[in-house]
Short mmCIF file of the C-alpha atoms (twelve columns), coordinates in Angstrom:
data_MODEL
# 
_entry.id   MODEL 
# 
loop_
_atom_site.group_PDB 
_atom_site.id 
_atom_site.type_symbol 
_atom_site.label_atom_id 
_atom_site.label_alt_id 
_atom_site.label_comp_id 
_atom_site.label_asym_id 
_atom_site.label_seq_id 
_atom_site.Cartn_x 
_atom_site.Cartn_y 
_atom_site.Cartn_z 
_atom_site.pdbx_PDB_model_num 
ATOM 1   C CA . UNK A 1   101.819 188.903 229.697 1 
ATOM 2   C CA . UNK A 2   98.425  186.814 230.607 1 
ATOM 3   C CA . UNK A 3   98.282  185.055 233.895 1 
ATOM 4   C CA . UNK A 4   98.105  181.278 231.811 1 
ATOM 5   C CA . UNK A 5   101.734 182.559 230.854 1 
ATOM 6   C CA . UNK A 6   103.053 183.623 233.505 1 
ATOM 7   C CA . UNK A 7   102.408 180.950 235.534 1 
ATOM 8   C CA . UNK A 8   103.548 178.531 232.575 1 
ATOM 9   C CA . UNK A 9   106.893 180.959 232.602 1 
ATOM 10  C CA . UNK A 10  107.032 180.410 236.432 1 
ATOM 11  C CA . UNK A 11  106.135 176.501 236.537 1 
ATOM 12  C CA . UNK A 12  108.929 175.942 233.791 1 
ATOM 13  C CA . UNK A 13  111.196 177.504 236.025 1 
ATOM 14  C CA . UNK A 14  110.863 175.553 238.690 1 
ATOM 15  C CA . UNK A 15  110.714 172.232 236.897 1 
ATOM 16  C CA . UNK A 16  114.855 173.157 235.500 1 
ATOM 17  C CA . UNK A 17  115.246 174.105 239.098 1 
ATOM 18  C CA . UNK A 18  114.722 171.152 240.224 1 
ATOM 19  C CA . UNK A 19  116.082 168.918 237.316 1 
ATOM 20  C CA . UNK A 20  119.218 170.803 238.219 1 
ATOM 21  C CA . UNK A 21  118.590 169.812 241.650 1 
ATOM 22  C CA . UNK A 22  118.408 166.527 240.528 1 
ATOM 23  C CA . UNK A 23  121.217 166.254 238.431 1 
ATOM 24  C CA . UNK A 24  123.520 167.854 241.701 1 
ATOM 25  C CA . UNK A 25  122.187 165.601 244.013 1 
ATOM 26  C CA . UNK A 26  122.545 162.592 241.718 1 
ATOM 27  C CA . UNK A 27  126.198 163.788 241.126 1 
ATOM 28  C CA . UNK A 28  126.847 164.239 244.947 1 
ATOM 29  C CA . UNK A 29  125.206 160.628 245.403 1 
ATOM 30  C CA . UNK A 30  127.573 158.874 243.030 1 
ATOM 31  C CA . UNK A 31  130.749 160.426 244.361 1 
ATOM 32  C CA . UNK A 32  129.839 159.458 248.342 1 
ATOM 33  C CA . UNK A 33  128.993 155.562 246.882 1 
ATOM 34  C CA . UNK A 34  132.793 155.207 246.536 1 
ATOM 35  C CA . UNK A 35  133.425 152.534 248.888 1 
ATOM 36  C CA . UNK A 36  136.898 154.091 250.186 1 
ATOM 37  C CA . UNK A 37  140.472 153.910 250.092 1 
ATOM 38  C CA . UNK A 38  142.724 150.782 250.520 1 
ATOM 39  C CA . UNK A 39  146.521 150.381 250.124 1 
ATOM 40  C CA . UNK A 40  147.026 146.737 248.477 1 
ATOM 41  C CA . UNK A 41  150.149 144.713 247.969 1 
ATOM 42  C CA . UNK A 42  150.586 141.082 245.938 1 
ATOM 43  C CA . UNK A 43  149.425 138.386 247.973 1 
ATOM 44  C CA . UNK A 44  152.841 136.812 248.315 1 
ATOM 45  C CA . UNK A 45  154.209 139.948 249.700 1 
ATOM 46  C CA . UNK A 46  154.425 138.473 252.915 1 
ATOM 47  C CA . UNK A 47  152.847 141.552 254.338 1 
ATOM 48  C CA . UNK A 48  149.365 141.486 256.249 1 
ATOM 49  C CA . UNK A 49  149.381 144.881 257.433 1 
ATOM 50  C CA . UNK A 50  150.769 148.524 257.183 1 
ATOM 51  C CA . UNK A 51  149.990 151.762 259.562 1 
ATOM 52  C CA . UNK A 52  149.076 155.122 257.722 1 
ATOM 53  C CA . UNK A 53  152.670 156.721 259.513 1 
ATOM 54  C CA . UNK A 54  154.573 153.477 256.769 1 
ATOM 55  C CA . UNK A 55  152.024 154.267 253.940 1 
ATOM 56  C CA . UNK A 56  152.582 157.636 254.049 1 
ATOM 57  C CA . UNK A 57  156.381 157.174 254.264 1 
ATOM 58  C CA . UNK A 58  156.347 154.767 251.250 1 
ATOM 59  C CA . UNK A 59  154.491 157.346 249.468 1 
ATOM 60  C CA . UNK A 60  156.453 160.377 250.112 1 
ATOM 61  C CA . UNK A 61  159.743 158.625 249.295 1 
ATOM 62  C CA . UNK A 62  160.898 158.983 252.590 1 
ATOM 63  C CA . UNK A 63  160.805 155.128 253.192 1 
ATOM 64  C CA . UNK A 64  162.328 152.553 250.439 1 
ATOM 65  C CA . UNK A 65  161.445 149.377 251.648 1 
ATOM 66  C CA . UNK A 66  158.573 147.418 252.939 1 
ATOM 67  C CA . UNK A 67  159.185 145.995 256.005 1 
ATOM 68  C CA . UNK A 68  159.949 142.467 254.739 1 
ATOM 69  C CA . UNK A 69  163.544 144.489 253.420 1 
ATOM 70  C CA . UNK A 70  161.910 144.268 249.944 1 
ATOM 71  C CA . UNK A 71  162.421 147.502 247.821 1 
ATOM 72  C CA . UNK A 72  159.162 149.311 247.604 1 
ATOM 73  C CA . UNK A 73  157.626 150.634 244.433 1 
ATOM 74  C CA . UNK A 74  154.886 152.594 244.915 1 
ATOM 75  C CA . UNK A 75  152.113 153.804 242.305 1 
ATOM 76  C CA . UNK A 76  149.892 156.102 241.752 1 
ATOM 77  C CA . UNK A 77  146.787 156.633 239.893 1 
ATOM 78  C CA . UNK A 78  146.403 159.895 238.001 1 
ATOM 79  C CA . UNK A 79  145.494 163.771 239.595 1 
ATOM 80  C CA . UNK A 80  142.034 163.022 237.485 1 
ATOM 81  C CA . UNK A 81  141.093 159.780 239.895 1 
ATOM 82  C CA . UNK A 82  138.791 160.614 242.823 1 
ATOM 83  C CA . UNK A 83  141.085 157.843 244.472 1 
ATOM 84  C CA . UNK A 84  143.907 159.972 244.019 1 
ATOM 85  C CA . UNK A 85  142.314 163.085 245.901 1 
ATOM 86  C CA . UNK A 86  140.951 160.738 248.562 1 
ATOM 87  C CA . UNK A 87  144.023 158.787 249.502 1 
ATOM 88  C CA . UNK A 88  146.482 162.443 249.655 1 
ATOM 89  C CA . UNK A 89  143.640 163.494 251.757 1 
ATOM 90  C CA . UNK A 90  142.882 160.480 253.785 1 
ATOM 91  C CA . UNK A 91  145.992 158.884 254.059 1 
ATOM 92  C CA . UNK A 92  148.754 161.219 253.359 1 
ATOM 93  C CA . UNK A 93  147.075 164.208 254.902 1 
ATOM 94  C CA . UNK A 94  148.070 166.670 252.208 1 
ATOM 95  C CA . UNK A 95  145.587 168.110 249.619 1 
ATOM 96  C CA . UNK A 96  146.276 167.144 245.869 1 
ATOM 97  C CA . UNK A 97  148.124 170.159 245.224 1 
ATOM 98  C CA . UNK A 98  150.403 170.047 248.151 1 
ATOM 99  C CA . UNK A 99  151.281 166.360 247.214 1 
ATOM 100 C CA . UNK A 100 152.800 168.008 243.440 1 
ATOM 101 C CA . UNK A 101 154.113 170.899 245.687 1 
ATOM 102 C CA . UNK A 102 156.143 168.442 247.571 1 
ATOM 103 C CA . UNK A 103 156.729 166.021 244.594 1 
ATOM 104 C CA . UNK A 104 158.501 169.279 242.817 1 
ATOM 105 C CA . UNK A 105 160.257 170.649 245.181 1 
ATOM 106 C CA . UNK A 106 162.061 166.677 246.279 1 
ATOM 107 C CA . UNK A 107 162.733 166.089 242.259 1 
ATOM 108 C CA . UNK A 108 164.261 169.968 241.857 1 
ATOM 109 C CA . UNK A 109 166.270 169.228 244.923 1 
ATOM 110 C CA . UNK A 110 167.440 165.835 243.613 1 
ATOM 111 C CA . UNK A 111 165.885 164.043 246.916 1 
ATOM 112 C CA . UNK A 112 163.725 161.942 244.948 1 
ATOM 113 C CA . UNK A 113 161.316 161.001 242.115 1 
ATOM 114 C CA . UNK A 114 157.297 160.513 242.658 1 
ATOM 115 C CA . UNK A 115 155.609 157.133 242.454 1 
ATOM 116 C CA . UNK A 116 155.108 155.758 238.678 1 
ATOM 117 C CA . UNK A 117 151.836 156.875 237.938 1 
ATOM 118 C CA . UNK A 118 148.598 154.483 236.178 1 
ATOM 119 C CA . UNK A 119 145.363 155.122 234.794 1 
ATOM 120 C CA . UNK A 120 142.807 154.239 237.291 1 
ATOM 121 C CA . UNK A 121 142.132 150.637 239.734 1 
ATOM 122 C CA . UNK A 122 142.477 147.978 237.501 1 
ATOM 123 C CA . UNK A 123 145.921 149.565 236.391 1 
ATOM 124 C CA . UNK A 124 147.317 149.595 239.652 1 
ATOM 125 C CA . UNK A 125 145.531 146.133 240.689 1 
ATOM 126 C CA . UNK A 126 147.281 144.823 237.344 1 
ATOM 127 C CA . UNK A 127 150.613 146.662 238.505 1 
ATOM 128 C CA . UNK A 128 150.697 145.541 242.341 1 
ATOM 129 C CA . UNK A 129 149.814 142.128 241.132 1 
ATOM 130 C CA . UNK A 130 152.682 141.898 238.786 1 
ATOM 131 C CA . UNK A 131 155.395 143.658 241.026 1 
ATOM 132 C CA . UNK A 132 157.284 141.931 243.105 1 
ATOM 133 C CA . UNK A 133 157.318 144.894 246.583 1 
ATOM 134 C CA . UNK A 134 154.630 147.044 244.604 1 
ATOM 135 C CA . UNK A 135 151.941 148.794 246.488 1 
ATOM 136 C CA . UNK A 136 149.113 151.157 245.266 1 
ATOM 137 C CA . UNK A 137 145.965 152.169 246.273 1 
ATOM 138 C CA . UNK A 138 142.244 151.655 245.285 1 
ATOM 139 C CA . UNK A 139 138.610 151.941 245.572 1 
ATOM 140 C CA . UNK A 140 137.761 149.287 248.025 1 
ATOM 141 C CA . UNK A 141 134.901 147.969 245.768 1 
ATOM 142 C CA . UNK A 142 137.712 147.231 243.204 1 
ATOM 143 C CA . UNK A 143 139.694 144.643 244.998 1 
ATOM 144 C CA . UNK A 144 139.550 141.406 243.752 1 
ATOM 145 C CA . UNK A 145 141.947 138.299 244.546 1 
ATOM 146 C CA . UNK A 146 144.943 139.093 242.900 1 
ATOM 147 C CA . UNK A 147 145.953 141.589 245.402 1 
ATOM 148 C CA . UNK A 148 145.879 141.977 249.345 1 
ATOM 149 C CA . UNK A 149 144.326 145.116 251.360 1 
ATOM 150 C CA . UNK A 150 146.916 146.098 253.830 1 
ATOM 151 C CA . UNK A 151 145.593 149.189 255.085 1 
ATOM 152 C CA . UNK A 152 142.156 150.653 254.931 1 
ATOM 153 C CA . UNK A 153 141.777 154.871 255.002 1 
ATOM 154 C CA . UNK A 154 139.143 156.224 257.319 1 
# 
């Protein structure tokens, strides 16, 4: 191999190093511009605020109603959503897999069924919006007018 080779060889190298770089970093970038978590309601809830200790009991079935004495119907978006992974983390406290771990073992018991369970943030802004005691959970750059943040995950 002649030097004008080699160093092509070695120069090509680095340039898919750091196109991979690139790419990563690009990736990383994207997933870190998610504004964060909120828990919405409808506007005519009547609610204007919720602690994580209610969310958390709304979402692990261990609480049925809001506090207005509505019934609560809570929804989730699917194990594939970022959101989903952020708000068991953030709010809930439980990694993705514990959250199924405790959704199978209250359903095999009989102590419960999970939330209903939508696409991504426009389905659950479309569900909570439509619900009468719904709540769900989005990307905060998703809300829009239709539905009212009660609780914003840090």
């Amino acid at each position: 191999m002649n030097k004008v080779t080699k160093t092509y060889r070695q120069s090509s190298g680095n340039r898919n190093m750091f196109k991979i770089f690139a790419v990563g970093l690009t990736l990383f970038l994207v997933s870190q511009a998610s504004a964060g978590v909120v828990v919405i309601v409808s506007p005519g809830t009547g609610l204007d605020s919720l602690s994580q200790s209610q969310v958390k009991s709304i979402f692990l079935g261990k609480v049925k109603s809001l506090p207005t004495g509505e019934s609560a119907i809570p929804v989730n978006q699917t194990e594939s959503s970022a959101v989903y992974d952020s708000f068991n983390d953030k709010v809930l406290g439980k990694s993705s897999a514990k959250v199924l771990q405790y959704w199978a073992s209250r359903v095999f018991s009989g102590k419960g069924s999970p939330p209903e369970v939508v696409s991504d943030d426009q389905a659950v802004i479309d569900f909570v919006s439509s619900r009468k005691g719904a709540i769900g959970y989005v990307d905060s750059a998703s809300v829009g007018g239709s539905v009212k943040v009660i609780y914003t995950a840090n």
